[in-house]
N, C-alpha and C positions, 0 to 999 in steps of 0.2 A: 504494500500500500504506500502511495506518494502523497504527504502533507506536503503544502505551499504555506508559505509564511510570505508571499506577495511574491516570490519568484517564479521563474518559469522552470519548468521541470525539465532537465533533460532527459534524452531519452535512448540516443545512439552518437555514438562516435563514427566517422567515415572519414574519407577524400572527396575532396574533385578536385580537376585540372586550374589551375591557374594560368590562364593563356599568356600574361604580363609575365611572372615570373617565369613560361615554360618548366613548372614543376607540380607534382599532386601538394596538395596541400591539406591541410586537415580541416574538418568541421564536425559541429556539433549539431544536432536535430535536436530542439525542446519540445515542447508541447505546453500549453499556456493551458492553467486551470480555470480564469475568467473570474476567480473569485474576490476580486478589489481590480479599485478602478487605475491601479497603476498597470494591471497586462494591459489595457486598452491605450491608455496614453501610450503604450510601448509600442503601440501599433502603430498609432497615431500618428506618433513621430517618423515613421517610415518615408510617409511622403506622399502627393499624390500623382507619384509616378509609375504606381501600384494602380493596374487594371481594378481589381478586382476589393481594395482596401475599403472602400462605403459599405458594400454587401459583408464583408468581413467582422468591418467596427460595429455594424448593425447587427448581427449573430451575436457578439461577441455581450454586448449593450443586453439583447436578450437573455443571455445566460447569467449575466451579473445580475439584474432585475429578479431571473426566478429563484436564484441561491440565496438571495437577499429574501427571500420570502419563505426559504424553506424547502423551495419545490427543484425537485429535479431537469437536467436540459441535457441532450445530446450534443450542444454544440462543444466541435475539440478545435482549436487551432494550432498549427505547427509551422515552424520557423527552421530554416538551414539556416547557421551563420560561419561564417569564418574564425578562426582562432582571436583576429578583431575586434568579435563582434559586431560586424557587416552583415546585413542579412539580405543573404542570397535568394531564398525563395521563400513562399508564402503559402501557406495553405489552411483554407477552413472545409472540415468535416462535420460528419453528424456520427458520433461515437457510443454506438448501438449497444446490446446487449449480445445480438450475433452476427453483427457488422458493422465496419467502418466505412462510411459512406463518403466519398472526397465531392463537393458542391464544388470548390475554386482551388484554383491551384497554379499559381505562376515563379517564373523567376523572372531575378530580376534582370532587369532588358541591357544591360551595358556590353553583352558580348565577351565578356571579360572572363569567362567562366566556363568549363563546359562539366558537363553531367550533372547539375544542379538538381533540374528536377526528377531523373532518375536516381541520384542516393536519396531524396527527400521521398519518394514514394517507396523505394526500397525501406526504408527506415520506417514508415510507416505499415509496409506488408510483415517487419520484421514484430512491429507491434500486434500486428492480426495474427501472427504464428502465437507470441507468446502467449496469450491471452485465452484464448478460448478453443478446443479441437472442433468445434463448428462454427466458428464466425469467418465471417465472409468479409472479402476485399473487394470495395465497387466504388464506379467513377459513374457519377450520375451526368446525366447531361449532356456528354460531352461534345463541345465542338466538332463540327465536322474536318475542318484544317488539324486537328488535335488525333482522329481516329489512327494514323499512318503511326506516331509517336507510341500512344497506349498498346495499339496490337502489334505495329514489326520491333521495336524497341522494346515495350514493357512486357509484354506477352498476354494484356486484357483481351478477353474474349468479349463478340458480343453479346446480348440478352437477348433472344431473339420475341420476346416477349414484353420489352421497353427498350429505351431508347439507352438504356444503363449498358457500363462495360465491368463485367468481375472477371477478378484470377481467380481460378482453382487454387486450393494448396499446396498443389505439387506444381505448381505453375510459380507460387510466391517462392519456395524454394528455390526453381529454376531462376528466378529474376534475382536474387538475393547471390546464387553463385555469379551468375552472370557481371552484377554489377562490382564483386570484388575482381573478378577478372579485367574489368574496364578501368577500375578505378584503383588496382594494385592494393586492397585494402578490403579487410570483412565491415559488416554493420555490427558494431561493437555495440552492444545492448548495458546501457549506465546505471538502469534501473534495479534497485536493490531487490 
């Protein structure tokens, strides 16, 4: 079990490429609890260079509102940063009982970077193994410019019954070797 005391929880250790330094370089995935208003300013502060950062702080707004009342909320949001603390990608989910559902998910646009959002969804599939032997890993919605990424890249299948993409488990495996092979480095799991 993870207490926050207003911090964000990490949650895996990785790499990505640093294209400026031409070297991998290390980062951390947290996972924000939502439970004080300093994770939202934390978001806040990102910028509105972030696609997808209104729909995120509005999630984020919602789950602070219902924790403050007592009531439970599936909203999870997840952050790659750099050793920095530069944050590379973004992502808000709906953090189920036997699924993790990803709503937005981007990085960030400078080019400066590569497999950002593949250790970030990696890091996340690594959270769907640990967690439950039947929760499921799904990308809701997905962009159509986005589908080539999820299925030849990530290995999401599609739903052929909504418009949603999930991995199998033996598929989150396979993505999770895959991407220490890409990125010279396992999803190192922080969480006690």
């Amino acid at each position: 079990m993870n207490i926050s005391f207003g911090k964000k929880i990490p949650i895996t250790y990785c790499q990505i490429f640093d294209k400026e330094e031409k070297r991998f370089v290390g980062a951390t995935c947290y996972k924000y609890d939502c439970n004080d208003k300093s994770d939202l300013k934390e978001i806040e502060n990102l910028g509105e260079e972030w696609r997808y950062i209104n729909e995120t702080l509005a999630n984020m707004e919602r789950k602070l509102t219902k924790v403050q009342r007592g009531l439970s909320c599936d909203v999870a949001v997840f952050t790659l940063e750099k050793q920095n603390g530069e944050t590379l990608g973004l992502c808000c989910a709906e953090d189920r009982e036997k699924s993790l559902e990803v709503n937005y998910i981007e990085s960030k646009q400078d080019n400066k970077h590569k497999y950002v959002g593949q250790v970030l969804l990696a890091s996340m599939g690594k959270e769907v193994l640990d967690n439950d032997s039947q929760r499921k890993f799904v990308i809701k919605n997905a962009v159509s410019s986005a589908y080539g990424f999820y299925e030849d890249i990530c290995g999401f299948i599609e739903d052929k019954s909504s418009c949603d993409l999930f991995m199998p488990r033996e598929k989150i495996h396979q993505f999770l070797k895959q991407t220490k092979q890409r990125t010279h480095s396992p999803i190192i799991n922080l969480k006690a």
